[in-house]
N, C-alpha and C positions, 0 to 999 in steps of 0.2 A: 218191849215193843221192838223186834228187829226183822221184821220183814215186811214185805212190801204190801200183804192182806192186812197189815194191821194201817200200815200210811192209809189206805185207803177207806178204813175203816173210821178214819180222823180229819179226813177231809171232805172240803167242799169242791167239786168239780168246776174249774168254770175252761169255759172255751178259748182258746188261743192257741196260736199256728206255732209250727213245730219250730222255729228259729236257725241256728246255722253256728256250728261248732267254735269259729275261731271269728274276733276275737274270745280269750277267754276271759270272764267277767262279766261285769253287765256294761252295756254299752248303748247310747241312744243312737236308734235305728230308725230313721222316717217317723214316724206316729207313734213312736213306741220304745222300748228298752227290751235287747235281747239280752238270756243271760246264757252265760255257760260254765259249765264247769268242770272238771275235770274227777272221775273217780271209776277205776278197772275193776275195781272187788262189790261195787254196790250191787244192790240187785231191787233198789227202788228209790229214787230221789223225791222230795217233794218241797219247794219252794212256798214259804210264808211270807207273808207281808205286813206290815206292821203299821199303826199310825199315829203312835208311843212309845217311847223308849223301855217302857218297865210294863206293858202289855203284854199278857199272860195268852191269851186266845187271838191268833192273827185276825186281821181283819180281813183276809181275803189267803184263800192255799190254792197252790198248782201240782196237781201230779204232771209229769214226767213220764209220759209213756214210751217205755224202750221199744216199741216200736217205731215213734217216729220223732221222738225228743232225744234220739241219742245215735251218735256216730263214733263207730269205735271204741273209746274210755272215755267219750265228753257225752254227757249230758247238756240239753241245750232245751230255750222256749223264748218264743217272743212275744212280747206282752202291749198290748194296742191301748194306749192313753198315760201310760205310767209317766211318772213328769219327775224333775232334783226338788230332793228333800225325802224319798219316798225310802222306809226303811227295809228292811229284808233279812231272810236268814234263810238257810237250809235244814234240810231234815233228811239222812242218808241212813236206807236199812242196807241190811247186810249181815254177813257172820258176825257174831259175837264171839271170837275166842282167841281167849288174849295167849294160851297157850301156841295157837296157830300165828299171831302176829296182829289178831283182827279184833277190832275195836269196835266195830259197828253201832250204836246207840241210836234210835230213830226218835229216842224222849229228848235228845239233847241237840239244842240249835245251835246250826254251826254258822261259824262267819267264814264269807267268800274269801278264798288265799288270794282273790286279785282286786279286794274293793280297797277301793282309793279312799273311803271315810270311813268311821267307827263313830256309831253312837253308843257312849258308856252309861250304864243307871247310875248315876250320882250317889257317889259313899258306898257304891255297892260292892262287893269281892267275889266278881264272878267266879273264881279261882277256886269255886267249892264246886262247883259242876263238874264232880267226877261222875266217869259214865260206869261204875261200878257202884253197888250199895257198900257203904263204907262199913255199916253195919254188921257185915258178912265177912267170914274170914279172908286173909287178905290174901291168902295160899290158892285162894280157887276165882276172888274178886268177881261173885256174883253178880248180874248187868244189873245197872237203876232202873226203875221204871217212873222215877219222877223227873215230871217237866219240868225244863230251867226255864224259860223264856221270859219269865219275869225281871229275873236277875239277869239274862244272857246281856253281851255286847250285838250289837246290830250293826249290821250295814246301812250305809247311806248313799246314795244317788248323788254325788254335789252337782252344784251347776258348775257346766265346764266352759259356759263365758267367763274371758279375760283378757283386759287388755294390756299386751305387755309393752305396747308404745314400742313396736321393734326390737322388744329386750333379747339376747341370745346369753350362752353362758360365753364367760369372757375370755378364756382359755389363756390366760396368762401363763408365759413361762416359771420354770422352777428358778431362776436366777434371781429374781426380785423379788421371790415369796417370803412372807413373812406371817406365818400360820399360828393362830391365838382361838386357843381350844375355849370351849365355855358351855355352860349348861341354860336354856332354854330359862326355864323359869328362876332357877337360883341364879342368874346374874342381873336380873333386876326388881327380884321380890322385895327384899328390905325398903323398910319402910324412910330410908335413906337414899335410894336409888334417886330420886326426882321426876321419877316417869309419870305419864298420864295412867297409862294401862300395866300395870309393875306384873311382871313372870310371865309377858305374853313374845309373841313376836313380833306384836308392834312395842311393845316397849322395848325390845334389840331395834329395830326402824329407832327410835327417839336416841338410842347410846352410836347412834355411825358414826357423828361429828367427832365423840371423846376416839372410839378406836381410828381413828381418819390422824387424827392430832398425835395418837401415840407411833402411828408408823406401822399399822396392822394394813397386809394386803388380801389374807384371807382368814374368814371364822371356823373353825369346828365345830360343828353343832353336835355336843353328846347326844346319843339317841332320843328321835323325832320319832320312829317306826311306833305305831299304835302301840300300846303296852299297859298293864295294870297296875297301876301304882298300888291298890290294897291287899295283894295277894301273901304280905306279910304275915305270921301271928304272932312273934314275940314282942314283948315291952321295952322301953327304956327305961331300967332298975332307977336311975335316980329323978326321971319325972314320974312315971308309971302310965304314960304315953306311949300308945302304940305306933308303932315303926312303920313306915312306908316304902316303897320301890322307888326310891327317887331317883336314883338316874338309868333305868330303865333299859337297863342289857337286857330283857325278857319281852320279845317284842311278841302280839299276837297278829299284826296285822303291818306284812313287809312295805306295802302300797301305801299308806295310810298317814298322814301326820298325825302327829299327836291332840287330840282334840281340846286337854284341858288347857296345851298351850296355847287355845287363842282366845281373844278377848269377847267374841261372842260365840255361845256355843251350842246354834241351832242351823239342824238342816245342813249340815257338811260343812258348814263355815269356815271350818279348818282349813281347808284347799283354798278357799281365797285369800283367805290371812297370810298362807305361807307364802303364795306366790307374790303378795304385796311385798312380805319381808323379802324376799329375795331380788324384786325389780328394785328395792330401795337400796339393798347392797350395791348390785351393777351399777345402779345410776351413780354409787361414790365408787365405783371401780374397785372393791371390793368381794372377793369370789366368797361362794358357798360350800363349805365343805360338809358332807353327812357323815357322822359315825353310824355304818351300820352294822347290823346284825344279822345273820345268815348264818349262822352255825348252831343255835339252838332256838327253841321258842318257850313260853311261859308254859306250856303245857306239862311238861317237869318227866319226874322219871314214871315210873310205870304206875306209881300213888294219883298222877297227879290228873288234873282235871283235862275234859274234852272240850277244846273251843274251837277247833279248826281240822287240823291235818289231820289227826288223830282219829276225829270221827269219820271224815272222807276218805281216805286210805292210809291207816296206818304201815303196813307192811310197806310201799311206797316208799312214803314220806321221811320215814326214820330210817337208822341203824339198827336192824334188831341186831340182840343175843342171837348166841347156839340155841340158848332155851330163849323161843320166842316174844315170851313171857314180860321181857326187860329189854332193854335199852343199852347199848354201848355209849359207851358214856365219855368221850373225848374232851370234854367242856367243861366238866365240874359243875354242870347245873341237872344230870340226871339222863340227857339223852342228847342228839347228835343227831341233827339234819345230815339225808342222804344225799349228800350233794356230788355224789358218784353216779347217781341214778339221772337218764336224760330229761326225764319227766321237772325233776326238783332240779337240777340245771339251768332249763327253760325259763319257769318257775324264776329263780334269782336274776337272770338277764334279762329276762319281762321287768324286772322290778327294779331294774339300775337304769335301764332303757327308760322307763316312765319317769324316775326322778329327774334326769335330763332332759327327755323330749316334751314332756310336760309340765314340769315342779322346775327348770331352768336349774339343778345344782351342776358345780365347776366339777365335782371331785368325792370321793369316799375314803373313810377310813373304814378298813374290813379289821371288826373286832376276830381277836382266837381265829385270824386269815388261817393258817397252819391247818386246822379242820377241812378245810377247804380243797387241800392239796392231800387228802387221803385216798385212801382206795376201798374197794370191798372189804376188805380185810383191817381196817384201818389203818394202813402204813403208808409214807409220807412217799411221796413219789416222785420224782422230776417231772416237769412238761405236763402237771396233773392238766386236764382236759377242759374244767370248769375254768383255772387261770389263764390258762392260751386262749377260751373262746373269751374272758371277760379282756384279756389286753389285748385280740387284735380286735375283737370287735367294731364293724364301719361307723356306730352311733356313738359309740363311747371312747372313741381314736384320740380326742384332745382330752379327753376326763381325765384329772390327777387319781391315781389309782394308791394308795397308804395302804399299805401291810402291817398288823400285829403280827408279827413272823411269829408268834409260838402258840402253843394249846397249855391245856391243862393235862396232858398227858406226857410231857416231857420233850414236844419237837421245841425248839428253837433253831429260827432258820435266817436268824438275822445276819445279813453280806448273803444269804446265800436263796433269797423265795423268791419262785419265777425269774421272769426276765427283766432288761433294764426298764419295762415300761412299770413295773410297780418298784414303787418308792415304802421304804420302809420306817417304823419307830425304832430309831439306835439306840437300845437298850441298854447298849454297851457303851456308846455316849456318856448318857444318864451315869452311869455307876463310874467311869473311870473318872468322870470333872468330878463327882463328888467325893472319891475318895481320894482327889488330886488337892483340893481345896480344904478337906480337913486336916489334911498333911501328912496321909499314910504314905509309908515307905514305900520304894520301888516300882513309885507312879509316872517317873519324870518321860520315860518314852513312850505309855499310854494316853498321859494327858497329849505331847504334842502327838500320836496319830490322830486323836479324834478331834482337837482343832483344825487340823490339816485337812477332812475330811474322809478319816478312815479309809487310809486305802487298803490299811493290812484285813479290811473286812471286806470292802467291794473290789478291790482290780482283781483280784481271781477269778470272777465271778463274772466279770467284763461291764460292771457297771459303775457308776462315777458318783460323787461325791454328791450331786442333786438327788441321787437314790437314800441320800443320809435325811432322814427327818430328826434333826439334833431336838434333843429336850433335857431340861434339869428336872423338872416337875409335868405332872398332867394327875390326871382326875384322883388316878389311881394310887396311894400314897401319900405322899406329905404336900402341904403347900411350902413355896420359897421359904416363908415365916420361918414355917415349923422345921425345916429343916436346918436349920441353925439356931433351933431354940427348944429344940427335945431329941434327947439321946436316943430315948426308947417312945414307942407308940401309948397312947391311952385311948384306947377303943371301949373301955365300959360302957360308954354309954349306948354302943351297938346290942347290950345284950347277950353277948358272946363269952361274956367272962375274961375280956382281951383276948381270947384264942384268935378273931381271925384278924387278916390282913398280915404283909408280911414283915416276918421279926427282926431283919437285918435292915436299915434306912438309907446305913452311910449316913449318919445323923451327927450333930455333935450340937450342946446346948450351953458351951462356951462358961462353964462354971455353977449355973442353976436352970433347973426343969422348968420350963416355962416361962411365962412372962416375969417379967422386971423391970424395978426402976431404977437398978443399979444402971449407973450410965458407962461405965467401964466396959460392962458386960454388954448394954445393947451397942457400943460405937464399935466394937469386935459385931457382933450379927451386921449393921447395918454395914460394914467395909465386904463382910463373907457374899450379904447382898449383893451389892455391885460387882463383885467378884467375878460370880454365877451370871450375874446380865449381862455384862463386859463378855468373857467366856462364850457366850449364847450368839451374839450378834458377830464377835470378828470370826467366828466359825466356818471354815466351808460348809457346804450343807443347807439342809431348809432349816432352821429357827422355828420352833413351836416352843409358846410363853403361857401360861396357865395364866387364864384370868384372874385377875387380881393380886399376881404375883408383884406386878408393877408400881402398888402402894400397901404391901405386907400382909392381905388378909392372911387370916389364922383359921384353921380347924382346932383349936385348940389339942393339937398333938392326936387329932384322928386319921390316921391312916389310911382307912377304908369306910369313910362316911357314905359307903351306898343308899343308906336307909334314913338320912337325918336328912329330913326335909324343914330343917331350919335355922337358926344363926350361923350352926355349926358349917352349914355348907353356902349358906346362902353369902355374896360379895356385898360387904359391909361398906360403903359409899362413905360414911364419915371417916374412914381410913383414908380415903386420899384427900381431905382437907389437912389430915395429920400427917401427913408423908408425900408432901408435894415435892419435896426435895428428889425422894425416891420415882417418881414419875417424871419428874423431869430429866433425872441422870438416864432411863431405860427410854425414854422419847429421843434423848443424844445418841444415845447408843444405838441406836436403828438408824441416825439419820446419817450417823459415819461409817453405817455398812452402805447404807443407799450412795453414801461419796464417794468409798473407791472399789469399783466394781473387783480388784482384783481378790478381796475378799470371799466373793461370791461365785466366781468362778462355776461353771460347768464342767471342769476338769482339775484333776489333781496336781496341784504341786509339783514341778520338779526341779532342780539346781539349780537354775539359771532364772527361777523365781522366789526361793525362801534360801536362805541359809540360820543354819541353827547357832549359836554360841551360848558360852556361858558367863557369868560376871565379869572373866579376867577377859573375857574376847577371845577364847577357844571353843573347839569343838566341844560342847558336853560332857560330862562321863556315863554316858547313861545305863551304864553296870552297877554304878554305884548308888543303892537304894537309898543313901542318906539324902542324896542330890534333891534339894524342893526348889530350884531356882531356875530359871534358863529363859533367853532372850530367842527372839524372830525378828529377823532382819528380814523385808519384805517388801520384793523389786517391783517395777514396772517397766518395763524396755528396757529393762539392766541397770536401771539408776534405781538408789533406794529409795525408797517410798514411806513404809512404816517400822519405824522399830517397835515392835511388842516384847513388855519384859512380864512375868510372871513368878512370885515370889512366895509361893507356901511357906514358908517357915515361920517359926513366931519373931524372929528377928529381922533387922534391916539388911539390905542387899545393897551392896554399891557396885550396880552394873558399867562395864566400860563400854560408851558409845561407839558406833562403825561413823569413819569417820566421812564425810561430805565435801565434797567441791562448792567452794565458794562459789558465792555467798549466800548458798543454800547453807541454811541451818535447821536444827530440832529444835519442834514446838510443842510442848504438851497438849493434847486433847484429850488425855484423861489421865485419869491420878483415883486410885477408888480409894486410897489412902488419905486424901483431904475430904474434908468437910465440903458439902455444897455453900457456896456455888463453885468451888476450886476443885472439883472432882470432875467434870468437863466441860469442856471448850465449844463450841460448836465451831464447825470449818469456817475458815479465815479469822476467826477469832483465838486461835490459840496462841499460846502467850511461851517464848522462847526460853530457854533452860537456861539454870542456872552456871550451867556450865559446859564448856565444851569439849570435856573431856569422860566424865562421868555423872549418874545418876541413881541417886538414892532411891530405892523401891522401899519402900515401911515394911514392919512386919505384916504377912499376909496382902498383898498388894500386888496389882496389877497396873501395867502402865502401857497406851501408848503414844509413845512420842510420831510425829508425822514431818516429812522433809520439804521446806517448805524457805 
């Protein structure tokens, strides 16, 4: 069924006025809801409506007459009584020929690119709704001619009463930020959490006091963007439990929250719930950060199913090939949003504009950003068009803008994507602490650039060290745990055969793979712990902490737990009754960057505020790869302020102290070499050294002393 004699063939006609192109979406209009939508290659629309989620035969259809429902490429109608809660889908003829680039399918309901709710049929995997019979070879990918609407996802109308009590987003500077990534459901599902409503977003509303108390200013929310979580087929070999899309890089619906994360899940519910969690952030003065998604969608490579774009205007929407046939693939999920094209531009800016002006979020993290800064031809560009109009943009001017600087195609553009208004993940961060901290050779002047704030990666570039979003860990990878408690990854249980996720960690597991009750072996992890937190907090830069790194959750050595929607990923809450020590040295640790601002700085380092030395009270040698040792002496108005020593080696260090004008002396305020509660101090409570000439660093040990 791909043309427009056969829509009409399958519809009921009813009466209603032609509507009005923009906005686009649907939208209540006086007495009514106008919808609109966008698509150049159709050549017949027909809007369904629905008064069931898993409802095969709408309960009422609209054709679309291009003569006076359509201006331009938008189709448009407005419908007289429609009310929130009311469900919807589309149905768009046209070519079918995937050779030409055209997808057209009129058997397959498609969801609006601009609806703010998704209703999903429960357990269901709409992700079979390819608009091809599969049955049919796949060289010529014969069209379907069976209806999905049963299975399909649906649009929903929410109500757009809410009352934000004056809430605005808080636009807090980069100086005081302190950003704590976490996933929606798995950070309060266990059956440990203590929440009322556990893996919702009010169960994040019920945990604000614990991140309040650790010194968190703002959350990262992993992807919110509507998305299929069952679109998986493979097993977990050692339960024989099928695998799910759990943290949901595959969005099908950019506007949309997530529906299963809220705690009730009727009639759009999700838009009230989120906006709850987010007036609950504000009111603790805590901003909202989104991980999203704009560079691919769940619709896959050219196998995969029609839910959206693909049936509205494929050639659009995507990258094609040479042979139109397939998908350029920058992403490593099968195809690549045209975000060169003005139409999908608009498209993504509608969609950052609404999370703000409507949904109140502070900030984004743009996953695979680098996709973003491509061109026709996919090559990575300066000044690309879509990140100049998303950083000057007038609505999104105070929005924190996070860059993944790289693709799956080889760009990495980290020190170097867009301008200073996006801030990026220093990737290079991440690997230099960790390979500074295991004690590889010829780290000693990479580790101090990236505590200094990388300047050998931003001052060329002309942006400053709030452009550093510093991280040891995030989603992607090990937890804190596991990274000093497995050499190598164990991904079996992904089904993969260990192939994916990546094979180098910068790991080390300090004598035995995994857990133990050797205690020799965990007081080595638990010191590498503090280490890495310590490390994280006196940083220039913004500070981003993986949840639950702060009392040792484990993936049990899984690396790329995408698909494990359970223990494996989920934050185990009776960990921090066992590791209260560990929560409390990373609650100090944030509260002694909030002490001296000089830490935090908006600008780099230079002479006349750090000086470097090494144990004897000389300049470093930092030619010399054996070097694991070296001190920061760190001013304030030219008097010194804090000495920082840091000691990789498996041996003791006896650093020589800079010496002080009476009767100013050195206090310890942290020692990650002692046992809690001797591991820190909190301000005005630190307790004066043993001596005032020198200072013993342990093996592996960081320290810093403060002038006081």
């Amino acid at each position: 069924m791909a043309d427009l004699d056969r829509l009409l063939e399958l519809c009921e006609v009813q009466s209603a006025r032609s509507g009005v192109p923009l906005p686009l979406g649907a939208h209540v209009r006086g007495a009514g809801v106008n919808f609109a939508i966008f698509s150049r290659h159709a050549t017949g629309v027909r809007l369904d409506l629905f008064d069931f989620p898993d409802q095969l035969a709408p309960a009422r259809t609209y054709i679309l007459n291009p003569a006076r429902n359509k201006t331009g490429d938008i189709w448009h109608i407005w419908l007289e009584g429609i009310r929130p809660g009311q469900r919807y889908g589309f149905r768009i003829a046209g070519p079918y020929n995937p050779g030409e680039g055209h997808r057209f399918n009129a058997d397959k309901l498609l969801l609006d690119p601009y609806a703010t709710a998704i209703c999903m049929v429960p357990g269901r995997d709409f992700g079979e709704a390819v608009g091809y019979d599969p049955s049919s070879p796949q060289i010529d990918l014969t069209m379907s001619q069976v209806d999905d609407a049963a299975a399909a996802p649906k649009c929903i109308i929410p109500h757009t009463d809410f009352d934000w009590r004056g809430d605005q987003p808080l636009c807090h500077p980069w100086e005081p930020t302190v950003i704590y990534e976490l996933h929606v459901r798995g950070y309060t599902i266990h059956p440990d959490s203590g929440v009322i409503s556990p893996g919702t977003y009010r169960g994040l509303i019920e945990k604000i006091p614990y991140l309040k108390d650790l010194g968190i200013t703002a959350v990262e929310l992993m992807p919110v963007q509507e998305f299929n979580e069952f679109e998986l087929s493979h097993y977990n070999p050692q339960t024989g439990k099928r695998l799910t899309n759990y943290w949901g890089y595959d969005p099908v619906a950019f506007f949309a929250p997530k529906a299963s994360y809220a705690s009730v899940s009727r009639n759009g519910a999700q838009v009230l719930e989120f906006r709850e969690m987010v007036r609950a952030f504000h009111e603790a003065d805590v901003e909202v950060i989104l991980d999203v998604v704009f560079n691919h969608t769940a619709e896959g490579n050219e196998l995969g199913p029609t839910l959206s774009f693909r049936g509205i205007d494929n050639a659009i929407y995507y990258w094609l090939d040479e042979n139109r046939r397939y998908y350029r693939d920058f992403t490593g999920t099968g195809q690549t949003i045209n975000a060169s094209h003005p139409v999908v531009r608009d498209l993504i800016l509608d969609a950052l504009r609404y999370w703000v002006m409507e949904m109140h979020v502070d900030g984004f993290r743009f996953d695979l950003a680098s996709v973003l800064g491509r061109d026709r031809n996919g090559h990575v560009i300066a000044d690309a068009p879509l990140l100049e109009r998303i950083a000057e943009d007038p609505i999104l001017r105070d929005t924190k803008l996070i860059a993944e600087a790289w693709d799956a195609s080889g760009a990495y553009q980290v020190g170097s994507f867009a301008d200073r208004r996006w801030a990026e993940w220093n990737g290079r961060y991440r690997d230099d602490v960790r390979r500074f901290w295991r004690g590889d050779d010829g780290m000693l002047g990479r580790f101090a650039s990236r505590i200094t704030g990388s300047s050998d990666i931003y001052y060329g570039s002309g942006k400053g060290p709030e452009c550093s979003i510093n991280f040891i860990t995030c989603h992607d990878g090990f937890a804190l745990n596991d990274l000093v408690s497995y050499a190598r990854k164990h991904n079996e249980p992904n089904g993969e055969d260990n192939r994916d996720g990546v094979q180098e960690n910068l790991s080390a597991s300090y004598g035995l793979e995994g857990e133990t009750d050797d205690p020799a072996i965990d007081a080595v992890r638990r010191r590498q712990i503090r280490n890495f937190l310590l490390t994280l907090a006196i940083s220039r830069g913004v500070p981003m902490l993986l949840a639950g790194d702060e009392f040792r959750r484990s993936q049990r050595g899984n690396n790329n737990a995408y698909c494990q929607d359970n223990a494996t990923s989920w934050v185990d809450w009776s960990l921090l009754r066992r590791n209260q020590d560990l929560f409390r040295f990373t609650q100090g640790v944030l509260a002694l960057r909030r002490a001296y601002p000089v830490l935090r700085k908006e600008a780099f380092y230079t002479s006349t505020d750090l000086q470097w030395l090494g144990p004897q009270g000389k300049t470093p040698d930092w030619q010399d790869p054996s070097q694991k040792s070296v001190g920061c002496l760190v001013l304030a108005e030219g008097n010194p302020q804090l000495f920082l020593m840091f000691n990789a080696a498996t041996c003791g260090v006896s650093f020589l102290l800079p010496r002080l004008p009476e009767p100013v002396m050195w206090r310890v305020a942290v020692d990650t070499g002692k046992d809690a509660p001797d591991d820190y101090h909190s301000p005005g409570e630190e307790i004066p050294v043993d001596s005032f000439i020198r200072y013993e660093a342990g093996p592996r040990t960081s320290v810093v002393l403060v002038a006081r």
